[in-house]
C-alpha positions in Angstrom: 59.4 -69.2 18.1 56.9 -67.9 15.9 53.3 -69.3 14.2 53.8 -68.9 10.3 51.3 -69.5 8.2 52.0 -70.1 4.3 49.4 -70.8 1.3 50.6 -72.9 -1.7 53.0 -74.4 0.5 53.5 -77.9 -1.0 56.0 -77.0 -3.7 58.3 -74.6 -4.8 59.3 -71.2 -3.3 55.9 -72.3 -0.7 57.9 -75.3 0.5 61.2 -74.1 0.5 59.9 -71.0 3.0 58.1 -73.6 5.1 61.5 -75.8 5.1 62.9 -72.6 6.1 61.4 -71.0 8.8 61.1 -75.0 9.9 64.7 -74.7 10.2 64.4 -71.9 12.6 62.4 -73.4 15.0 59.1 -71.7 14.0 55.6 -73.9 14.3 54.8 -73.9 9.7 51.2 -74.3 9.1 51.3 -75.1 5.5 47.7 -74.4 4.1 47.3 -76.0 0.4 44.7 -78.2 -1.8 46.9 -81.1 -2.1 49.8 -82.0 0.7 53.0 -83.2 -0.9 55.4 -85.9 1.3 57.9 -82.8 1.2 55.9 -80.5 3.7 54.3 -83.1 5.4 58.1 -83.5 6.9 58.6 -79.8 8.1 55.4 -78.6 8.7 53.9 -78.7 12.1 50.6 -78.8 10.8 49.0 -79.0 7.0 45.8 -77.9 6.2 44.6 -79.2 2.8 41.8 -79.3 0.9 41.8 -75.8 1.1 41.0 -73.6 -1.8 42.1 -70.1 -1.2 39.6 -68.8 -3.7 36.8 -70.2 -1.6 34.9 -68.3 1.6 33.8 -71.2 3.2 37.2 -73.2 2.7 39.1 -70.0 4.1 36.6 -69.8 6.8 36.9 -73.3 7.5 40.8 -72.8 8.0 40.0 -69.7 10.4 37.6 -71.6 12.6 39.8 -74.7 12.7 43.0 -72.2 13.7 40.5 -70.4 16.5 42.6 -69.9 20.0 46.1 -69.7 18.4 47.5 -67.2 16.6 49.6 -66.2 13.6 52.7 -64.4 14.1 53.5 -64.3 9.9 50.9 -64.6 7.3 52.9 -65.5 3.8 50.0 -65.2 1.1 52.1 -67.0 -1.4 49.5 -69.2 -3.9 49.6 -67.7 -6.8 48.6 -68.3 -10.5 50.1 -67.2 -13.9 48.5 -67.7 -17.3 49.1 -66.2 -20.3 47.2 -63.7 -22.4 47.9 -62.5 -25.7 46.2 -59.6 -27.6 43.3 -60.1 -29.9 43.0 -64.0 -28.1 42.4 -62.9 -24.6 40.5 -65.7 -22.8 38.5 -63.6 -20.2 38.0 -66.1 -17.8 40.9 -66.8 -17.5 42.1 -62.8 -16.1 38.8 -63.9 -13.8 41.0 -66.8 -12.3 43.9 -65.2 -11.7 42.3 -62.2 -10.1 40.6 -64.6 -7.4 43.7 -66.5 -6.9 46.3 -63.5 -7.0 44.5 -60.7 -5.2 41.2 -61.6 -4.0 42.0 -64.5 -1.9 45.2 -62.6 -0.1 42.6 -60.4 0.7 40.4 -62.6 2.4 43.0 -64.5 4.0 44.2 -61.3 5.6 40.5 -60.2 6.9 40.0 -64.0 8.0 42.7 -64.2 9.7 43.1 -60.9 11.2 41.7 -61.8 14.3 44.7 -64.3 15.2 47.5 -61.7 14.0 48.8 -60.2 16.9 50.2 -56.9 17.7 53.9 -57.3 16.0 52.5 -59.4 14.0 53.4 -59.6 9.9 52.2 -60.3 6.5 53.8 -61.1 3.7 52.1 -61.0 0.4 54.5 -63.0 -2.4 53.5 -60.4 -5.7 54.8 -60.0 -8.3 57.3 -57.1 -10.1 54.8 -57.6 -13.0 52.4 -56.1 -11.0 54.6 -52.7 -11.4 52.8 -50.9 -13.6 56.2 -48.6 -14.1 58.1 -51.3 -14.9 56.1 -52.8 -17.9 58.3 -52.6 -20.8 57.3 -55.5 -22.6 53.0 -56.2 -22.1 51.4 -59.0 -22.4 50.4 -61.4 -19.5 47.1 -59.1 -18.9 45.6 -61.1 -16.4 48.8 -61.8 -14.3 49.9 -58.3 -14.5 46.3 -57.2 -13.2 45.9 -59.4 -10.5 49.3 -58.7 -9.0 49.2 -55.0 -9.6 45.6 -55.4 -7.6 47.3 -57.2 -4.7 49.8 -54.4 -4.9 47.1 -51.8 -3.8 45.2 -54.4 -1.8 48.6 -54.7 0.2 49.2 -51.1 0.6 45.7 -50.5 2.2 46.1 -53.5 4.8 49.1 -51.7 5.3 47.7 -48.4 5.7 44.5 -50.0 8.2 46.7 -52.5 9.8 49.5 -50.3 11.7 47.1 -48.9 14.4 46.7 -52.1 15.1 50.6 -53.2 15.4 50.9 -55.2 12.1 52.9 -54.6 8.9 52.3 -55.6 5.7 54.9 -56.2 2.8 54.7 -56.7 -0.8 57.3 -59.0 -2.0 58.7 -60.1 -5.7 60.3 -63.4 -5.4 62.4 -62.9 -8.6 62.3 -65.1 -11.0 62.6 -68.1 -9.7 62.9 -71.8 -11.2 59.5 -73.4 -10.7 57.0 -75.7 -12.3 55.2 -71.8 -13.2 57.9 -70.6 -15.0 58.8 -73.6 -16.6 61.8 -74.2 -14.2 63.5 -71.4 -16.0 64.4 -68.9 -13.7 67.2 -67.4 -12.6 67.4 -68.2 -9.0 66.9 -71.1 -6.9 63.1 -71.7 -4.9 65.9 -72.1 -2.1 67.9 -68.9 -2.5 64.3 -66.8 -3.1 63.1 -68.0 0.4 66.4 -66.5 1.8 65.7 -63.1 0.2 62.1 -63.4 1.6 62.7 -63.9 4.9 65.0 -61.1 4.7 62.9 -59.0 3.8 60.3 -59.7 5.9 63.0 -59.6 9.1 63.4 -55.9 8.1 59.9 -55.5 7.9 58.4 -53.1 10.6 55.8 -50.5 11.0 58.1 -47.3 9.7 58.8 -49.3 6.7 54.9 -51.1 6.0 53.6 -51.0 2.8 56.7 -51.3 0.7 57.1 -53.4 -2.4 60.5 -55.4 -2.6 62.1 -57.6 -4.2 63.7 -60.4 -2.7 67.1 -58.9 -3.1 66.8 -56.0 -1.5 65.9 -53.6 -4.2 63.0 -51.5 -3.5 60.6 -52.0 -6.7 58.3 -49.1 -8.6 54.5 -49.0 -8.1 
């Protein structure tokens, strides 16, 4: 049994990894601003009121976890706005960046101290954050901030295997939720199953990749 820890886990692909690793007897913390009747059923424990963008909120959330520990660290809040040439709201790239890079960051270095040796995190990204990959522009803030956690990831990586803990970057696909519109292609349900593969065959000779959910290693 392991202690897994998700952010943004009262809806969509959030909820549907706490329902899963749930299922396989692991103790869910589901950290979020807002509980939903949903994860109160499978969690073990909900945090809310918690706003990942906020030091004292994420240090309130480290002191309240203090003597246990977290086996798997799923940084999966996430925001996505759009942006469009010559109407760019700059605030708004502002927001994301807190909400899609900064605060996996400090979740990471808040919470170090309960990751144990063998112990994993998984931050949900984004394949818009390939800067390779962008054939199409646009979304300016989203594709910053997740290209941001992309290098944030890799250095946690990079620090964090002396210590005994990998570090993945992982593309949920696109997935039908509320951000998308619920016009993805894939269920929140099968996108859990792909991550939780992927972080399975997560170890330290592999830390640092970026993957999507099915598999496919995914271009920087």
């Amino acid at each position: 049994m392991n202690n897994v820890l998700i952010t943004g886990a009262n809806r969509g692909i959030g909820l549907e990894l706490a329902r899963l690793y749930a299922s396989r007897g692991d103790q869910v913390t589901g950290v979020c601003r807002e509980s939903s009747p949903e994860l109160d059923a499978v969690a073990a424990r909900v945090v809310e009121g918690i706003d990942v963008t906020s030091e004292a909120d994420v240090q309130r959330l480290a002191d309240g976890l203090a003597g246990g520990c977290v086996d798997l660290l799923i940084n999966n809040a996430g925001l996505l706005q759009d942006e469009k040439l010559g109407s760019i709201d700059f605030d708004s790239l502002r927001t994301q960046m807190e909400i899609n890079a900064y605060a996996p960051l400090r979740m990471a270095q808040a919470l170090l101290p309960l990751i144990p040796k063998g112990g994993k995190i998984a931050n949900i990204t984004s394949r818009m954050g390939s800067i390779a990959d962008n054939d199409s522009g646009g979304r300016y803030g989203y594709r910053a901030s997740k290209a941001a956690l992309n290098a944030f990831g890799k250095s946690l990586a990079m620090d964090l295997k002396p210590r005994g803990v990998a570090v993945a970057q992982l593309h949920p696909g696109y997935v039908q939720t509320r951000m998308v519109g619920f016009g993805g292609h894939i269920t929140p349900v099968e996108s859990a199953r792909g991550l939780a593969e992927r972080v399975d065959a997560l170890t330290l000779e592999n830390t640092g990749g970026f993957w999507h959910s099915n598999g496919d290693e995914l271009p920087w």
